[in-house]
N, C-alpha and C positions, 0 to 999 in steps of 0.2 A: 321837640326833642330835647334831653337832657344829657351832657358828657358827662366824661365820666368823672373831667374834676368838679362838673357841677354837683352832681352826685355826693362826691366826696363833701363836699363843701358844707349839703345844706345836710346830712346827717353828723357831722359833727358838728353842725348850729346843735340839731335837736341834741346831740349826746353832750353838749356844753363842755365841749371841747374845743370850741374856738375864742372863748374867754370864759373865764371861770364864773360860774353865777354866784347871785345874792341867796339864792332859793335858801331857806331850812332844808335840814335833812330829810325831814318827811315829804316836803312839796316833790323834793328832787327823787328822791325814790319812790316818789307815787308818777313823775313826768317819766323814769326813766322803767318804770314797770320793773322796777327793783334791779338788784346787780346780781351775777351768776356770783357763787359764794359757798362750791362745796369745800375751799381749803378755807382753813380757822381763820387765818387775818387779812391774806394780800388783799381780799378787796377794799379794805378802808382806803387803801391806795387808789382805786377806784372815785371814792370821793375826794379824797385829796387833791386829784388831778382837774377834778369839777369845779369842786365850791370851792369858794374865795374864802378865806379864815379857818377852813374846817381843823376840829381838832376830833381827835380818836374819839375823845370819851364823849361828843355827840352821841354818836353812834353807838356804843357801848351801853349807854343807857338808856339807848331805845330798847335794846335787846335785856336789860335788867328790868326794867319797865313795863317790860310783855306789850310794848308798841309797834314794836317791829319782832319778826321772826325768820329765820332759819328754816326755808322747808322746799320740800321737793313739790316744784310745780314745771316751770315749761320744759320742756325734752325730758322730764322727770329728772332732772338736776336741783341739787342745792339752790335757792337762791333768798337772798337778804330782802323779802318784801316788806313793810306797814302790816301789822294786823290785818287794817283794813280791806288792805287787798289780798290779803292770803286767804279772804273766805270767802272768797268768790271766784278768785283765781285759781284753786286745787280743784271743785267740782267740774270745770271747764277741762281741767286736763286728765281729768279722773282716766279717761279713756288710752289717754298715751300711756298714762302709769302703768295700766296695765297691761298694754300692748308689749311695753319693755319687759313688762316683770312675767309675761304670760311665756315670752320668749327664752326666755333664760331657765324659768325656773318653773314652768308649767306643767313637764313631765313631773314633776318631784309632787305636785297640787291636784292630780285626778282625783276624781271620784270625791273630794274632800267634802267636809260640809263646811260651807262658809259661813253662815251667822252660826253656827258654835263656837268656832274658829277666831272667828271677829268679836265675839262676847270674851272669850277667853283672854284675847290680844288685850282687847278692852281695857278691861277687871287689871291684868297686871301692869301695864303703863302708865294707868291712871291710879293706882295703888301707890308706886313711884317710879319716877322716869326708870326707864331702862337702856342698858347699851343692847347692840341689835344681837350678841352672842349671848348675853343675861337671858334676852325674851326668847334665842332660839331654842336655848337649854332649859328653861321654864316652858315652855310649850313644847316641847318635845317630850317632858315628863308625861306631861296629859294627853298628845299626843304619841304614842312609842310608834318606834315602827317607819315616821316622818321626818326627812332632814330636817334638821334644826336651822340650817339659813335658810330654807326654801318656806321654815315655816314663817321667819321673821319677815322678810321679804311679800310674804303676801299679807302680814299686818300694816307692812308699809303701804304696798297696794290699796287695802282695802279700807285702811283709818287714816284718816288727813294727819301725818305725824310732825312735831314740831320737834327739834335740835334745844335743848334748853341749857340755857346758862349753867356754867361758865364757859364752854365750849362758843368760839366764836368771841368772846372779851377782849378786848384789845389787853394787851399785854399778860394774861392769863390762860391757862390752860385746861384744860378739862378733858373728859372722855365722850363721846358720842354716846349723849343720851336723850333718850323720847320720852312725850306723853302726848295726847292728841291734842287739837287745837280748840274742842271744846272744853278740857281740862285745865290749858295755860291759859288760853283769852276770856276762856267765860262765855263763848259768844257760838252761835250754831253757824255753821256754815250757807251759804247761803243760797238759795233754790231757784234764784230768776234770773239770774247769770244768763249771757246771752254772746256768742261768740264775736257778733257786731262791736258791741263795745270793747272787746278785745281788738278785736281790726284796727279801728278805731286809736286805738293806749298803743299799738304799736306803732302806727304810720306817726302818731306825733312824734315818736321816741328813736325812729329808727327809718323814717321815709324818706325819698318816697322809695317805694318797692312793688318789687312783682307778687304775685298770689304764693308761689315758688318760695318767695323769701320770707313772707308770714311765715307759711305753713315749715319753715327750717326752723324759724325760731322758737315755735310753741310747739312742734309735734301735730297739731289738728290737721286734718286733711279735708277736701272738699270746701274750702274757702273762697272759691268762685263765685261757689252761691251766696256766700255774705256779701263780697264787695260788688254784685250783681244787685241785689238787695237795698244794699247802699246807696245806691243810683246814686244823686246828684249831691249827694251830701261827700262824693269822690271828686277829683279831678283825674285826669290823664294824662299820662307824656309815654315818650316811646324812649328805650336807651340807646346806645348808638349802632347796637345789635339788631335794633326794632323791636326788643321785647317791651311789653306793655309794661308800664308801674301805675300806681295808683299812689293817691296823697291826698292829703287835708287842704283845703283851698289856701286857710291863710298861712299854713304851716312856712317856716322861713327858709327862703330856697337864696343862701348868697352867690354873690356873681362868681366865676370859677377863679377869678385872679385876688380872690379874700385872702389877706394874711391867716396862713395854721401856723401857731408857736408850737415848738417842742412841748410834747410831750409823756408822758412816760405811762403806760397801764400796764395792768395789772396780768398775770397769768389768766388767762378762759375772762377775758375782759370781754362784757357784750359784743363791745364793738366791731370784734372781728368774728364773732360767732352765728350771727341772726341775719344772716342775707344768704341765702342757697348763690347768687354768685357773688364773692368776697373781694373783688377786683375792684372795686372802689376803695380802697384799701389797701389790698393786699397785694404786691408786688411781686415777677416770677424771681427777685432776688429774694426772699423771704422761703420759696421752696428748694431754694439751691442749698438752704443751710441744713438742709433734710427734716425742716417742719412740714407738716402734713396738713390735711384738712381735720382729718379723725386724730389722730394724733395728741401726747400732753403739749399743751399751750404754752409758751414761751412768754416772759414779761418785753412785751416788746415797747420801743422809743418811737412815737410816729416823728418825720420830718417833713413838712410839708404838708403833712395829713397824708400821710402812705408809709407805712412799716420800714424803718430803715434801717433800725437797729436793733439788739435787745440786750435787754441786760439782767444782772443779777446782784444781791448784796450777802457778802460773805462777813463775818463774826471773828473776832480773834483777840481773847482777853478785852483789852478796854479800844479798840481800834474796829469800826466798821468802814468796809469797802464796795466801795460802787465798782463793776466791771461792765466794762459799755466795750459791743461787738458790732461794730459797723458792717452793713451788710456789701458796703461799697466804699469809694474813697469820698470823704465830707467835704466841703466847704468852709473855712478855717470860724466863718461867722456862725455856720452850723456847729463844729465843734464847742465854741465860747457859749454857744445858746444851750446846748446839752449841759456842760459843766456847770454853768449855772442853774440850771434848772436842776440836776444830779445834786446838786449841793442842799438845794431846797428840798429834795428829798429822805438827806441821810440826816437832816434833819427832823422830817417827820420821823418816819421808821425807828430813828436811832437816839433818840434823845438824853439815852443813858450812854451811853458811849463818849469819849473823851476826846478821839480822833478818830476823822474823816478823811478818806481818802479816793480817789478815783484812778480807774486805769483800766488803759486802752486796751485794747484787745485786736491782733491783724484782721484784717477783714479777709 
C-alpha cells in the first residue's frame, strides 16, 4: 500500500519538483511528456520551477528552431512537446480530438466531405500560417453556406496543426497562427505509435496511478487493456482507498517524510491536472476558494507538496508585484521560504522591471 504523502512524494520526484534537475530542456520535456501550454508564456514558469539555471530563451529557441512545438495533443489542449514527440503523440490522441471537436461542433460538420475539406484546410495553412478566424473565413468562401469556426475547427480535427512562432516567445507577442506539422518539421507523422508506450511516458512522469488517472490525462479510454498487456514490465500497489495503481518498477518512490520546498507553478500546471483523483495534491482548502476541478486554473504555491496558496504578478509602470493568498494561516518558516523563493521569481518573469515587491493577501 501507498499513502497518500507517499504518493505525493514520489510524483513530484518524477515532476522534479523536489529539487530542481540538471536535465536539458529537451530531456526534461521529453521525461515530463511536455508541459500543458494553451496560455503564450506562464508555462516557462513551469520550467523554471524544474531545472536548475533555466533561462527563457532555452526554451524560446526551441520553439524558433522548430524543435519543440505548440500543439494540441492530450485532452486536445495546447501543450509545449519536442518535435519528436508531437509526431507520434497527435496520431495517438487523434481520437480524443475528435471526440471533443465532434461534440461541440458536429451538427455544423454533417454530410461534409472531409478529404475536400482537408485538401482545402491543407492548400491554405501550408501556403501561410493562418489564425483559426483567417482559415474559418477563407473556407467558408469555398465553402458557403458552412460556419466558419466549425469549419476551422474540423481542420484542427483533422490536420495535426502546429502554433507557430512568435506566438508563445518568451517576451514576445504574436497572433494564433497554424501550419501543419509536416509543413514546420519537415517530418510525416508517425504510424506505429502504440498506446503502451504512452502508458509507459506517463507512469514515469506522473506515477504511480490508476488506469482512471491515465486515461484523465490523455483522453484515451480502455487502458486496462494496455497495462494488462503490460504485465510484468508493471508493478502494483493499492492507495489507501484500495484502488489499484500501477508503476514502473525502478521509478523513484521517496519515503513520505522527504523534504518538498516551496514551490510556485504555473496556471493548468500538469501537476494538478493528470490524475482523475487530485488529492495527492490537492487539498479540500483549495476548493473553499471556489476553484474547481473543470474550472480556470489558479497559479498556485505548493507547501509541503500540497496547494497552499496561490498567487499572481501584477505590472505597474516600472514596479512588478507578487500577491501570495494563503489558503490558511503559515508557519513564520513557511512564509520566509515563499518570500524567498517569490523573489527568485519576479526575478525571472520580470527582469525588466526596477522594483520588486510582494504582498500578502488575508486568507
Amino acid at each position: 500500500m501507498l499513502t497518500l504523502r507517499e504518493l505525493n512524494r514520489a510524483t513530484l520526484a518524477r515532476q522534479l519538483l523536489l529539487r530542481r534537475s540538471d536535465m536539458g530542456v529537451v530531456a526534461a520535456l521529453e521525461h515530463l511528456v511536455g508541459l500543458q501550454a494553451q496560455t503564450p508564456h506562464s508555462w516557462y514558469v513551469g520550467l523554471w520551477s524544474r531545472l536548475a539555471g533555466f533561462r527563457a530563451e532555452q526554451a524560446a529557441d526551441l520553439l524558433l528552431g522548430r524543435d519543440a512545438v505548440r500543439i494540441a495533443v492530450m485532452r486536445s489542449t495546447i501543450h509545449f512537446v519536442t518535435a519528436r514527440d508531437a509526431v507520434w503523440l497527435r496520431p495517438l490522441v487523434q481520437v480524443v480530438i475528435e471526440r471533443s471537436t465532434n461534440g461541440a461542433f458536429g451538427k455544423h460538420l454533417k454530410d461534409i466531405d472531409r478529404e475536400a475539406l482537408t485538401k482545402d484546410g491543407r492548400e491554405l495553412v501550408e501556403s501561410a500560417p493562418r489564425t483559426p478566424s483567417e482559415l474559418g473565413k477563407l473556407l467558408a468562401e469555398r465553402w458557403p453556406g458552412r460556419d466558419p469556426a466549425a469549419l476551422y475547427q474540423a481542420i484542427r480535427m483533422w490536420l495535426p496543426l502546429v502554433q507557430v512562432p512568435p506566438r508563445g516567445v518568451w517576451g514576445r507577442s504574436g497572433a494564433t497562427s497554424h501550419t501543419t506539422t509536416d509543413a514546420w518539421l519537415g517530418r510525416p507523422l508517425a504510424t506505429d505509435a502504440t498506446p503502451d508506450e504512452l502508458v509507459l511516458r506517463y507512469l514515469a512522469a506522473f506515477g504511480p496511478a490508476s488506469v482512471k488517472d491515465i486515461q484523465t490525462w490523455c483522453g484515451l479510454t480502455r487502458l486496462a487493456e494496455v497495462t494488462t498487456r503490460l504485465g510484468d514490465r508493471l508493478i502494483r500497489f493499492r492507495d489507501e482507498q484500495g484502488q489499484e495503481l500501477f508503476d514502473l518498477p525502478d521509478a523513484p518512490r521517496p519515503p513520505a517524510d522527504t523534504p518538498a520546498p516551496i514551490r510556485f507553478l504555473y496556471d493548468y500546471d500538469n501537476l494538478l491536472l493528470s490524475h482523475a483523483d487530485r488529492t495527492r495534491f490537492i487539498t479540500p482548502e483549495y476548493f473553499r476558494q471556489g476553484f474547481t476541478d473543470n474550472g480556470p486554473m489558479p497559479s498556485i504555491i505548493l507547501i509541503d507538496g500540497f496547494t497552499g496558496a496561490h498567487w499572481r504578478i501584477t505590472r505597474q509602470r516600472r514596479t512588478a508585484t507578487l500577491h501570495i493568498k494563503p489558503f490558511a494561516p503559515l508557519a513564520p518558516a513557511d512564509v520566509a521560504a515563499i518570500e524567498e523563493e517569490g523573489a527568485r521569481l519576479l526575478a525571472f518573469t520580470e527582469p525588466r522591471t526596477t522594483t520588486h515587491d510582494i504582498q500578502w493577501l488575508p486568507h
